[in-house]
C-alpha positions, -999 to +999 in steps of 0.1 A: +382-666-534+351-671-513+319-666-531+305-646-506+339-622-505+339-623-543+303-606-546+316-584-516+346-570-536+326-574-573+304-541-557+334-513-552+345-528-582+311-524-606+313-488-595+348-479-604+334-494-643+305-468-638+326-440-629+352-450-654+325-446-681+317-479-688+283-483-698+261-491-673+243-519-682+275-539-696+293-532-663+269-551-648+266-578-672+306-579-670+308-587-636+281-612-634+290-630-660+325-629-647+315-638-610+295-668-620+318-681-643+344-677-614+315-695-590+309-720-614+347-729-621+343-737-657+326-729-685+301-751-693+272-739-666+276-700-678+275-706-711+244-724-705+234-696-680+237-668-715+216-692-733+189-691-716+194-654-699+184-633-722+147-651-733+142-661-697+145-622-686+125-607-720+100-633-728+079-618-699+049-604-709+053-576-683+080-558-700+063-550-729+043-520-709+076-504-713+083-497-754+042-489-752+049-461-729+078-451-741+059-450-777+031-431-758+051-403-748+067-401-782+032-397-802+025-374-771+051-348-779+041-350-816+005-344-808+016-309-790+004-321-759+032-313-737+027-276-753-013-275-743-007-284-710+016-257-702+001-230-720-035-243-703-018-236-666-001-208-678-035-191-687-050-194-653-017-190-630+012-172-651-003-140-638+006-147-602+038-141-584+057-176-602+030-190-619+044-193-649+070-215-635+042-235-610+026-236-647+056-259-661+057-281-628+015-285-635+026-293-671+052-317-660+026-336-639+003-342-665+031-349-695+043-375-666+007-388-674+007-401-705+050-404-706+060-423-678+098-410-681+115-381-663+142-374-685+116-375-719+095-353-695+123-328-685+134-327-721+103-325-733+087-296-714+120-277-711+116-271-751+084-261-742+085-239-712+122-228-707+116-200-735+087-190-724+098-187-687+127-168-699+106-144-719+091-137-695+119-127-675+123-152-649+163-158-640+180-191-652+181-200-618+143-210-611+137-217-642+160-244-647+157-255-611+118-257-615+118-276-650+144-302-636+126-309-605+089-309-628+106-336-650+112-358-623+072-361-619+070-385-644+087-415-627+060-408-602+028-397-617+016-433-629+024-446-654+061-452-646+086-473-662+105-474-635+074-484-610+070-511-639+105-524-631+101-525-597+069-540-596+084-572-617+111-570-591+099-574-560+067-593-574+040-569-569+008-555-587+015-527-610-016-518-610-015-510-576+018-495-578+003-470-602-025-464-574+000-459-546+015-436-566-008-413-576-010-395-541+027-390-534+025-377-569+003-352-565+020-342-531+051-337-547+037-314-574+019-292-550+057-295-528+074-281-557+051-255-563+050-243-530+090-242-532+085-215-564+062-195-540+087-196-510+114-189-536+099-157-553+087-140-521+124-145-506+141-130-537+111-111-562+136-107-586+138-143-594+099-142-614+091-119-641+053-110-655+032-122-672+000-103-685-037-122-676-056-134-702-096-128-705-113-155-693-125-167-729-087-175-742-084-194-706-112-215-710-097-216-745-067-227-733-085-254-710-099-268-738-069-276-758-061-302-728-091-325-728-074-354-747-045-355-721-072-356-691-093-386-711-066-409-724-051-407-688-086-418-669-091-443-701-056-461-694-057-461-655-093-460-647-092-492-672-065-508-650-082-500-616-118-514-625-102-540-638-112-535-676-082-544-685-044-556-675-013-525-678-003-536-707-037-536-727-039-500-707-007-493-722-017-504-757-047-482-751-029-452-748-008-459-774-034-460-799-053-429-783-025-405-782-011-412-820-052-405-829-050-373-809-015-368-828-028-376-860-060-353-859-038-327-848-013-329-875+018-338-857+018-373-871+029-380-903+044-402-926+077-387-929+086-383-887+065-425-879+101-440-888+118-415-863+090-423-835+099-458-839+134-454-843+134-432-812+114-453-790+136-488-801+169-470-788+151-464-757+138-496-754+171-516-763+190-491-740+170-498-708+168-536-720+205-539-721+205-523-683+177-549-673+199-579-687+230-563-669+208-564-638+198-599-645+231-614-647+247-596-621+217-603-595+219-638-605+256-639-594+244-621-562+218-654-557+247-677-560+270-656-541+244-658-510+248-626-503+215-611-503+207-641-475+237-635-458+236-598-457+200-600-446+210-618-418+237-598-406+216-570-402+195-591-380+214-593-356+225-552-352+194-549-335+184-520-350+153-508-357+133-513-385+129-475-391+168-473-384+174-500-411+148-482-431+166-451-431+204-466-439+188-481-469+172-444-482+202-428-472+223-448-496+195-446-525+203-404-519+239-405-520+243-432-548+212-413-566+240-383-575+261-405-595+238-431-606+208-428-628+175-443-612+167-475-634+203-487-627+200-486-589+168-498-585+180-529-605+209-531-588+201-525-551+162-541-547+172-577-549+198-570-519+175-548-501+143-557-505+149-589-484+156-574-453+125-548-458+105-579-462+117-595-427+111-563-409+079-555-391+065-521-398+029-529-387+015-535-423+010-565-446+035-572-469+017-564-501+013-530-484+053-531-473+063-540-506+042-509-525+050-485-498+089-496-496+085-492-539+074-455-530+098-447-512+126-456-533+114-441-563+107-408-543+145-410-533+158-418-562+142-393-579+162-366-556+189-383-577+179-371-608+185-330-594+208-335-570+247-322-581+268-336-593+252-358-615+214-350-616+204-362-654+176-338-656+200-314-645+221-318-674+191-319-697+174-288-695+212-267-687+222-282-719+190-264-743+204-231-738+241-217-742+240-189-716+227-212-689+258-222-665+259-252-649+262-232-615+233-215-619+214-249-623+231-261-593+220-230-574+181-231-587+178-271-578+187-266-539+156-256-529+134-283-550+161-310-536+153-294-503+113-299-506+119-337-520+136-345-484+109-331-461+086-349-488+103-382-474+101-374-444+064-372-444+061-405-470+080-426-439+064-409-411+028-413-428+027-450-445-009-442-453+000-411-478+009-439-501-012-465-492-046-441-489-061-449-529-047-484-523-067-492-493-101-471-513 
């Protein structure tokens, strides 16, 4: 069979694996170690290819930023932080009309902070705030809906894991990913937000109450928060001056949020092993996705068809907006059945390409961090958008009486927001690009 034809058929093909259960990041190792060898014609050149695979993909120095956030967030949740920051905006908005819920989707914003993962920050917060939301008498509905969509924050909010994978993808800076970022971020918290206050004014019966507190306990509350606020401008106010590089940033904020733990209690002797046991099955789960990606993305190089497929394009004569929009359509429609990391290592070396040949009036650093934007806003409709939606899954699955409907019904509207938030991101290059250009 012709190479190009092979890599053509090996992509229905990788999906039926994914649907069929098949672990993600062997699927993909499957078939590209299967289309090379079949490339290569014997067996000599991919066993040579696995020798050197694996140490070519890990032995850069710009993964490690990932087990360091992943072992921020960890000592994070120990150190209660994730429990201040809800209970800080809960004490200055839970008495409004859905504040309490606008409270988690604050708290999710700043856990994405110091986490850099959606589904440790959907899981995370939803022990937190779910009970209280439900205490306080707001339906399953919006609080499911409003947790799920807070969670995804934290691929967003720098630092990201995934922003890290993209960065070493399509060769940018991550430190000014994390910038570009940081204003999308925001946007999408306020978006969300704003959705809640839409949502409660339509239907009142969706919010309960929840009484004021006197101003001490909220300054009280505010209080509790101030290691969140100065590890987060010590890591990325470090990075932008220059101070030092994202993984000493990283480092940083692993050592400054197991101190906060410590002096707070929630680190101890007896639950270190299961911090680091916790974190190295993250870590070896996304690795094993990245090495899937590798081998499969390497069969792609030999196949040509990146090139190829680039070139096709081409000559459409379409638009690069048009082209633009095919490409984010896909990420939303593959987004409900795929999780995030997966797709963006799957699809960028094929798409990517053709962004980069496109004129969209910018440089291509800046086309390369705003094109990283976009795709993590899109694929992060993926994470709450039926029928998959991971973060969906999570916070339905902490409590028994919670159908899966019900979750379905309270994500529309968030899902809803994320779109016209896409909208504005394409429409508006210099949303993303604003801190960037400062």
């Amino acid at each position: 069979m012709d190479p190009l034809m092979l890599a053509a058929w090996s992509l229905p093909v990788l999906m039926l694996l994914i649907f069929l259960r098949v672990p993600i990041g062997l699927s993909m190792l499957l078939m590209g170690l299967g289309g090379s060898w079949w490339i290569f014609g014997s067996l000599a050149p991919l066993l040579s290819q696995m020798q050197t695979l694996a140490y070519g993909q890990f032995s850069s120095h710009s993964l490690s930023i990932i087990p360091l956030f992943l072992l921020m967030g960890q000592f994070a949740s120990q150190g209660g932080m994730s429990r201040a920051l809800f209970k800080a905006a809960e004490a200055f908005i839970g008495h409004r009309k859905g504040g309490a819920a606008m409270a988690a989707v604050g708290a999710c914003a700043g856990f994405g902070a110091i986490c850099g993962s959606s589904l440790a920050t959907a899981a995370t917060m939803g022990q937190v705030a779910l009970p209280e939301l439900r205490r306080a008498g707001y339906a399953n509905s919006i609080s499911v809906g409003a947790l799920a969509a807070g969670g995804t924050l934290g691929i967003l909010i720098p630092p990201s894991i995934v922003l890290v994978i993209y960065a070493i993808l399509a060769e940018q800076n991550v430190a000014k990913m994390f910038a570009a970022a940081f204003v999308p971020g925001v946007v999408a918290a306020l978006g969300y937000m704003l959705t809640i206050a839409i949502m409660v004014r339509i239907k009142p019966s969706l919010a309960g109450t929840v009484q004021p507190l006197p101003w001490a306990e909220r300054w009280r509350a505010l209080g509790q928060v101030w290691p969140v606020l100065l590890i987060f401008a010590l890591v990325l106010g470090g990075m932008y001056s220059g101070l030092f590089t994202p993984t000493e940033g990283a480092a940083v904020g692993v050592v400054g949020t197991a101190l906060v733990a410590w002096w707070r209690g929630g680190l101890r002797a007896a639950n270190l092993k299961g911090i680091f046991e916790s974190t190295a099955a993250s870590t070896g789960m996304l690795f094993m996705i990245v090495l899937g990606a590798a081998a499969y993305n390497t069969f792609l190089a030999l196949s040509m068809l990146p090139q190829e497929l680039a070139a096709w394009v081409g000559t459409l004569g379409l638009s690069p907006y048009e082209i633009l929009w095919a490409i984010l359509l896909f990420y939303v429609v593959f987004g409900c059945v795929m999780d995030s990391m997966s797709m963006i290592l799957l699809t960028i070396p094929i798409f990517y390409p053709m962004i980069s040949g496109l004129d969209f009036g910018l440089t291509p650093e800046e086309l390369g961090i705003w094109f990283g934007i976009l795709v993590l806003v899109v694929a992060e409709v993926g994470l709450i958008t039926p029928p998959v939606g991971m973060n969906l899954f999570v916070i339905q699955s902490m409590s028994e009486d919670i159908t899966i409907s019900q979750a379905y019904r309270g994500v529309i509207p968030f899902v809803i927001s994320d779109l016209v938030r896409v909208l504005i991101l394409v429409a508006f290059p210099a949303l993303s690009l604003f801190v960037l250009r400062l």
